[in-house]
Backbone as JSON, one array per atom type, in Angstrom:
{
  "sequence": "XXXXXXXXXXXXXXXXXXXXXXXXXXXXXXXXXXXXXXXXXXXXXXXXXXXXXXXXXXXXXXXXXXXXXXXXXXXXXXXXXXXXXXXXXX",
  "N": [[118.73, 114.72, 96.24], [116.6, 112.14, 96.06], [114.63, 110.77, 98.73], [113.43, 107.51, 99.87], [110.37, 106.51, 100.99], [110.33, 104.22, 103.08], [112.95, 105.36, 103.66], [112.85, 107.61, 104.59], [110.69, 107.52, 106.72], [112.26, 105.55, 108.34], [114.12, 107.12, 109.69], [112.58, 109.49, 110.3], [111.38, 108.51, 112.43], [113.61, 107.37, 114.26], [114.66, 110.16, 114.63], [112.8, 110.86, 115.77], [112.47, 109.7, 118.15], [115.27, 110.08, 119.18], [114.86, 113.52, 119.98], [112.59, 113.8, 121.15], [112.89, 112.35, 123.71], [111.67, 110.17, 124.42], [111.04, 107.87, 126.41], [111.86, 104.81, 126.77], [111.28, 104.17, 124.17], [111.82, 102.67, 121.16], [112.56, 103.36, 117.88], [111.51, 101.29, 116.41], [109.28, 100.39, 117.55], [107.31, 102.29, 117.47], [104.4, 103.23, 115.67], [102.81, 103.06, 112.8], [100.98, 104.24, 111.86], [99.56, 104.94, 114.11], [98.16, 107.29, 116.08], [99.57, 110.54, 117.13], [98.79, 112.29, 118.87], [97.5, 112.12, 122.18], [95.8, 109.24, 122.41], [97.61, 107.86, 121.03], [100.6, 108.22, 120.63], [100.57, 109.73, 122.46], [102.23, 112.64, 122.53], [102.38, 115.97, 123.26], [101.64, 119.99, 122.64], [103.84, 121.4, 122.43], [106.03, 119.26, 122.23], [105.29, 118.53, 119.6], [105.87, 121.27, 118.48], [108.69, 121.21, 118.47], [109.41, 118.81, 116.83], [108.39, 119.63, 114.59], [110.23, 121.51, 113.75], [113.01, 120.2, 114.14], [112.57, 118.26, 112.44], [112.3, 120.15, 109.93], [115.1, 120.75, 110.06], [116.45, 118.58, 109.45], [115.11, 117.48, 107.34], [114.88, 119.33, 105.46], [112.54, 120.37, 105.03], [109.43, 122.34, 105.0], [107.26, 123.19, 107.55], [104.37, 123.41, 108.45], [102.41, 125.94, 110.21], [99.71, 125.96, 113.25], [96.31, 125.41, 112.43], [96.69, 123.99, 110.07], [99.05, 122.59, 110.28], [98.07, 120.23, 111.63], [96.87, 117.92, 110.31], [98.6, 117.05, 109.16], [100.41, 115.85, 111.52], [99.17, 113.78, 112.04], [99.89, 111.24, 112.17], [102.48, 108.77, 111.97], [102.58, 107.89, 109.3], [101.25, 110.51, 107.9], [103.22, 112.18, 108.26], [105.42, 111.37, 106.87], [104.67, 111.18, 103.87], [104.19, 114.35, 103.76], [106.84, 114.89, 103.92], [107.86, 113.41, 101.76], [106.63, 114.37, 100.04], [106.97, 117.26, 99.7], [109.76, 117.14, 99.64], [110.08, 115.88, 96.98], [108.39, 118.12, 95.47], [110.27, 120.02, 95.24]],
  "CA": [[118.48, 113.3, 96.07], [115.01, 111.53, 96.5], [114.92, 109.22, 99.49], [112.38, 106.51, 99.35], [109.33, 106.41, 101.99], [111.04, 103.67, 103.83], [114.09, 106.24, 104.65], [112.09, 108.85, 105.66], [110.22, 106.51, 107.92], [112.98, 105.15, 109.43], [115.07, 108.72, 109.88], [111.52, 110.18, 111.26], [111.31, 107.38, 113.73], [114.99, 107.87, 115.25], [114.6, 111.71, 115.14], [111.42, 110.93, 116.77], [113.05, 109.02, 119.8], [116.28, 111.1, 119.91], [114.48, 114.55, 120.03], [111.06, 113.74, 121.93], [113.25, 111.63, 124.61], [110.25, 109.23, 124.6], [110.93, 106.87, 127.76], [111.89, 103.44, 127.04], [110.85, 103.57, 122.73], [112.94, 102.56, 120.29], [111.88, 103.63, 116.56], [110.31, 100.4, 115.82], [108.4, 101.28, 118.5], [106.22, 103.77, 117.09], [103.42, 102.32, 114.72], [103.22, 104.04, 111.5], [99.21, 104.95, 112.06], [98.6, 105.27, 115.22], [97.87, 108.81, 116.63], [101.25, 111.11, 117.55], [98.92, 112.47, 120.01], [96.53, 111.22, 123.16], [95.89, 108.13, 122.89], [98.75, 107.27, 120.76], [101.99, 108.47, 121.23], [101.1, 110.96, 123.93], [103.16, 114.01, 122.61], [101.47, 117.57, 123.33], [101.74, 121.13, 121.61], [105.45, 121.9, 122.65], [106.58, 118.31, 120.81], [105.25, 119.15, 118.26], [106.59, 122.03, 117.8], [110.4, 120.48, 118.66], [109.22, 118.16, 115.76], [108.34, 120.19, 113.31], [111.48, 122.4, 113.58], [113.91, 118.97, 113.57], [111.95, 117.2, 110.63], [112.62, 121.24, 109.06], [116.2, 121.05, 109.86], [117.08, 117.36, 109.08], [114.68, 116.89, 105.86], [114.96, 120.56, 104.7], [110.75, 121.13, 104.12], [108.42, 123.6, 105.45], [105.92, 122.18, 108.46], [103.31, 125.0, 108.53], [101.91, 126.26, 111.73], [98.28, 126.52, 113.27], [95.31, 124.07, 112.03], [97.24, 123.67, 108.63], [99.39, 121.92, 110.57], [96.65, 119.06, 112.51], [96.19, 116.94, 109.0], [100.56, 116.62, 109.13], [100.98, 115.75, 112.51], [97.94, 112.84, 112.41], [100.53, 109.75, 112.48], [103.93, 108.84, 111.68], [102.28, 107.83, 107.77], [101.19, 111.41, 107.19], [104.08, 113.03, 108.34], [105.93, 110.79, 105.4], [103.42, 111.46, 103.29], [104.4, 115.42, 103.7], [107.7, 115.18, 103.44], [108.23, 113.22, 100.56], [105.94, 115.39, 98.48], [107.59, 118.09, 100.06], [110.83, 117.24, 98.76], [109.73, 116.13, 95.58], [108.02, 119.79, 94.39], [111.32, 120.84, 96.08]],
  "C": [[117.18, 112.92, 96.79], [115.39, 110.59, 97.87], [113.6, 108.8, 99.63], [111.69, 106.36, 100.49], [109.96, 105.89, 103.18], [111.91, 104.52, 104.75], [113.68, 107.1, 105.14], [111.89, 108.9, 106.65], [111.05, 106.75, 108.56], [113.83, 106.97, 109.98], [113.78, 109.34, 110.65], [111.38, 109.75, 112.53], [112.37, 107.97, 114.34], [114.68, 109.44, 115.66], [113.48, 112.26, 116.27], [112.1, 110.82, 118.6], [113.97, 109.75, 120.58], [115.79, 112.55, 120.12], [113.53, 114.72, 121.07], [111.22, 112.89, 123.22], [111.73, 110.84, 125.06], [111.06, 107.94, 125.41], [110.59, 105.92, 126.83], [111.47, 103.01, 125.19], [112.04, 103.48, 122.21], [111.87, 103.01, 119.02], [111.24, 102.61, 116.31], [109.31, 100.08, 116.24], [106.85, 101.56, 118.3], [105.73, 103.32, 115.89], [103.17, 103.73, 114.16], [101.44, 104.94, 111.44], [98.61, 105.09, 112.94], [98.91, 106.84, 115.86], [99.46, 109.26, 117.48], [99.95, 111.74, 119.0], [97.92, 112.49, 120.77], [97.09, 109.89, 123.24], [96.94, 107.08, 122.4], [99.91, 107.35, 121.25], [101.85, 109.31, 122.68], [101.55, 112.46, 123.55], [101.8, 115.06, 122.43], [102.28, 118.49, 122.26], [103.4, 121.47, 121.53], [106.34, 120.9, 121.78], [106.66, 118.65, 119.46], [106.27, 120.41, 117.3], [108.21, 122.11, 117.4], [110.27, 119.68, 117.48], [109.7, 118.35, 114.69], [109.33, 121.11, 113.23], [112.81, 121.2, 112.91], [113.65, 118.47, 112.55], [112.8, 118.9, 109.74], [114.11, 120.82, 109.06], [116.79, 119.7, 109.35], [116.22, 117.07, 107.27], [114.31, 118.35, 104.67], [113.18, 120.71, 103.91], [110.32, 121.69, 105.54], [107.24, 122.44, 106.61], [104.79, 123.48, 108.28], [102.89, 125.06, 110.17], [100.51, 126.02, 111.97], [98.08, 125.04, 112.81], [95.97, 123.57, 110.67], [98.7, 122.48, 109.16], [99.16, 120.14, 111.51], [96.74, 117.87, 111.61], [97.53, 116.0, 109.06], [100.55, 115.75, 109.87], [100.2, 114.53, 113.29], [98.42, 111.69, 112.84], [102.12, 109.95, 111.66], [103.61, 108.57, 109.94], [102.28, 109.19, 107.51], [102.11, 112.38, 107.16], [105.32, 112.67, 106.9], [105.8, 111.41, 104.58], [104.07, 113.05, 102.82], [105.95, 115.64, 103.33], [108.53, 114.47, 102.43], [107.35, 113.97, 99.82], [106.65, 116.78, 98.91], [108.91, 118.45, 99.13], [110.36, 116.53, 97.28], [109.29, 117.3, 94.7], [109.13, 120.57, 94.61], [112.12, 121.56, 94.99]]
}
């Protein structure tokens, strides 16, 4: 079953908060374009990688590793972005 940008969103968000124990955010929180990491959110290489394993196990797609993974991991939009086309060629 398709789920619609929106649900992604929101389900990325929570998984975000409950996984990345981010001090004091709630999902609505976390702005849909601003940078996951510096000056936005903050999260380093190890998040990430806690991320991209949970998004794998909760939305059943592929994160890739390495620089193929940089373009993904730009904001909470492109991570969408990836896994609705993800599951759509699915």
């Amino acid at each position: 079953m398709l789920m619609s940008d929106q649900e992604v969103r929101q389900q990325l968000k929570e998984l975000m908060v409950s996984e990345l124990n981010l001090e004091g955010k709630k999902p609505e929180d976390i702005e849909d374009a601003s940078p996951l990491f510096g000056e936005g959110l903050g999260l380093d290489s190890l998040d990430a990688l806690q991320l991209a394993m949970s998004i794998e196990e909760r939305f059943g797609v592929r994160i890739p590793e390495g620089d193929e993974a940089r373009p993904i991991f730009a904001s909470v939009n492109t991570l969408v972005e990836h896994i609705v086309k993800s599951k759509a060629s699915a």
